[in-house]
C-alpha positions, 0 to 999 in steps of 0.5 A: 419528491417522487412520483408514484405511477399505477404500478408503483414505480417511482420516477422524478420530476420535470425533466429528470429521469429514473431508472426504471422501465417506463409502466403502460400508463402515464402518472399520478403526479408530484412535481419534484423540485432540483435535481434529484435521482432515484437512483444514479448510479445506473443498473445494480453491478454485475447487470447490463445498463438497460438497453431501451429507453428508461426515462419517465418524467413527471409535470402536473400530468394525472388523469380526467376526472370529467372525460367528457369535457377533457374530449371537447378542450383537447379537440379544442386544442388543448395539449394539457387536456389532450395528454390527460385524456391519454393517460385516463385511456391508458390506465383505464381511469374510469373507462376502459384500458385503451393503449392505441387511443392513448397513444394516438392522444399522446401523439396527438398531444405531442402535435400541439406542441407538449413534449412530455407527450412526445416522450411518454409517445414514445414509450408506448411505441417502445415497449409497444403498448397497444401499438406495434414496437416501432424504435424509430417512431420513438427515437422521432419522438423523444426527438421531438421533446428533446429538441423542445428542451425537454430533458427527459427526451434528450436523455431517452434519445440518448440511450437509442443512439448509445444502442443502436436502437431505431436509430443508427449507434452513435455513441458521440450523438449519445454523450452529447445528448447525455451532457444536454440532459446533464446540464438541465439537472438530470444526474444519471445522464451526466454519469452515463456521458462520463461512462461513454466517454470512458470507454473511448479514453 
């Protein structure tokens, strides 16, 4: 099953990615079951790979629809509602678009040990929305979330490590972090991790 996102884009289930450029928003969600890809076999012949990170995940993340209470449970500690509050923020769910609260929620979110927070933080320092780019703030957390299992992170660390990007190029730390997102089903990393290491045979 596919996700749809604000702007359309589809996108995958836990962990597994899609190729697409993540959207300033978070999602509207469907959980999808095993590993399925939107599309595995990277970017259309005759165009580059994408050079940034291009993973979106999707867990039961949506939006508040009571924004009050979504406030107190996430200062309570609540990572779930924590997340949820910045998605609302970041799509302008009923409130006013706000990019650098819900990047601050995400990070937030991400503290209290959510690692879908921790990549989706990352895409908001990626492709800066409603904050400065900063690739090595994002390459620390899709850190993060990959080192908590989360696929998608390891698939999205990956791609910074294979160019250079806020971190330094190592296209070996790259096909190790592929064939980890690999293993955990996500199919366009296992095709990225025979391609790096094609390109050294």
């Amino acid at each position: 099953m596919a996700i749809v996102t604000p702007r359309g884009r589809t996108s995958l289930g836990r962990g597994l990615p899609s190729l697409a450029r993540p959207p300033a928003g978070l999602v509207v969600v469907t959980v999808l079951a095993a590993a399925a890809c939107d599309r595995s076999h990277g970017a259309p012949e005759g165009q580059p790979a994408p050079s940034a990170s291009v993973v979106s995940i999707g867990v039961t993340l949506g939006t508040c629809s009571d924004l009050s209470l979504c406030e107190s449970e996430c200062d309570a500690g609540s990572a779930d509602r924590c997340r949820r509050l910045a998605a609302t923020y970041a799509v302008g769910d009923g409130i006013a678009k706000d990019e650098a609260r819900a990047t601050a929620l995400y990070e937030h979110a991400c503290d209290l040990s959510d690692p879908p927070a921790c990549v989706f933080a990352g895409q908001m320092h990626e492709y800066a929305h409603g904050v400065p780019k900063d690739d090595a703030r994002a390459a620390r957390l899709y850190e993060r979330a990959c080192n908590a299992g989360w696929a998608a992170g390891c698939y999205n660390l990956a791609i910074m490590f294979e160019n250079g990007r806020g971190v330094a190029l190592d296209r070996g730390r790259a096909e190790g972090l592929y064939d980890s997102a690999c293993s955990a089903g996500a199919k366009p990393a296992c095709e990225r991790a025979r391609g790096l290491r094609a390109t050294r045979d």
